[in-house]
N, C-alpha and C positions, 0 to 999 in steps of 0.2 A: 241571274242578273238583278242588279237594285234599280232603284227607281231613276236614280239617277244617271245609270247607264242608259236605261228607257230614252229619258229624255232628250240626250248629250248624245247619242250613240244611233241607237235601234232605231228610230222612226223614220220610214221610209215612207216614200208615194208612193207605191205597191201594196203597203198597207193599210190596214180599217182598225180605227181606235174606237173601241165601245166604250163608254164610259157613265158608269152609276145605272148600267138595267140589270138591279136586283132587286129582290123580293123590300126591301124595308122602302125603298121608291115605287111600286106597286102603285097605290092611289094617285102618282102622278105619271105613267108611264103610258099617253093614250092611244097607242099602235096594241096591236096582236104579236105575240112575241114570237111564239111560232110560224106567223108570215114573214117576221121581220128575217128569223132563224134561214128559212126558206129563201127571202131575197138575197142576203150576203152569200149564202153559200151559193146560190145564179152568177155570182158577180166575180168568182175564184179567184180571190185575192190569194197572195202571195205568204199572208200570215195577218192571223188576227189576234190583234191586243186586246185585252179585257182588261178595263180597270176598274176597281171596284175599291169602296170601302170598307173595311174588313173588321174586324177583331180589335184592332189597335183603337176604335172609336165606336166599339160597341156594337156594331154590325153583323154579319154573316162574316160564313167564312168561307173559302174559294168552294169548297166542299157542299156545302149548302145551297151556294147558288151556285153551281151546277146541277144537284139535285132538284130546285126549281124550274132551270130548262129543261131538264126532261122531263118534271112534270108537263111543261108548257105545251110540249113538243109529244106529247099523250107518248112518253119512249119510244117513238117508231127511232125503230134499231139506225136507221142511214141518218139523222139529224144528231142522234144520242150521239155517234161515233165523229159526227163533224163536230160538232161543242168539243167531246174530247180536245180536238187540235189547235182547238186557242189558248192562247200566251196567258193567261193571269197572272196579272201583279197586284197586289194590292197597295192603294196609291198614298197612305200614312203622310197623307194633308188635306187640307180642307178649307172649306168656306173663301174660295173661288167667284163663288156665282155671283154675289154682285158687282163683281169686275166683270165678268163674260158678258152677261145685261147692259153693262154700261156703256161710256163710250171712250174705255176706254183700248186704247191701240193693242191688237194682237201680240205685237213685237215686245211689248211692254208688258205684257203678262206673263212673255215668257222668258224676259227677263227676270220677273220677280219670282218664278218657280224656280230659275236656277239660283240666284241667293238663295230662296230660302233652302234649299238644297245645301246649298254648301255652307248655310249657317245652322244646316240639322235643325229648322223649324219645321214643325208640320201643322200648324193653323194660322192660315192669313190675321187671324184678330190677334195671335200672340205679339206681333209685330209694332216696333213704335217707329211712332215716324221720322223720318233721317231725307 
């Protein structure tokens, strides 16, 4: 599935959207990742997305950072095999956050993911103004 099905499509209230816990966000990520690992799976969601920045902008790759969670997660075998069962997509946009910070309307952001979705942008700064 693409990103754009993600959006338009897959995301349910059943579901837990993770978004950007990987190793290059490290020095900003200030929970325990292995509690975190530990809480969601308490919470038996129906399916978990992980979306991460990837390759496409110089980052990890879904591979990587799952080999980070089980570092996180010291391998113990029953959390390794729950990471296994999350959705990874890698999300091929960016620079979001100071919209998320602001004030601006939820509704209106996700407006602007679907443009640029369907105008195949993947960086909010590529964008001019209309």
């Amino acid at each position: 599935m693409n990103f754009k099905s993600f959006y338009l499509i897959e995301s349910t209230r059943n579901e837990l959207v993770v978004v950007d816990v990987q190793p290059v966000y490290k020095n900003y990520i200030k929970f325990d990742i292995e509690s975190f690992i530990n809480y969601i799976k308490e919470q038996n969601y129906y399916r978990i997305l992980y979306l991460f920045n990837g390759p496409d902008f110089g980052f990890e790759t879904e591979h990587e950072i799952k080999e980070w969670l089980f570092e996180k997660v010291e391998y113990d075998e029953e959390l390794c095999e729950f990471i296994q069962t999350f959705k990874f997509y890698e999300k091929n946009h960016g620079f979001y956050r100071d919209l998320i910070d602001s004030d601006y309307d939820e509704a209106d952001i996700i407006k602007l993911i679907k443009y640029m979705t369907n105008k195949k942008e993947n960086d909010s700064r590529d964008l001019e103004d209309e």
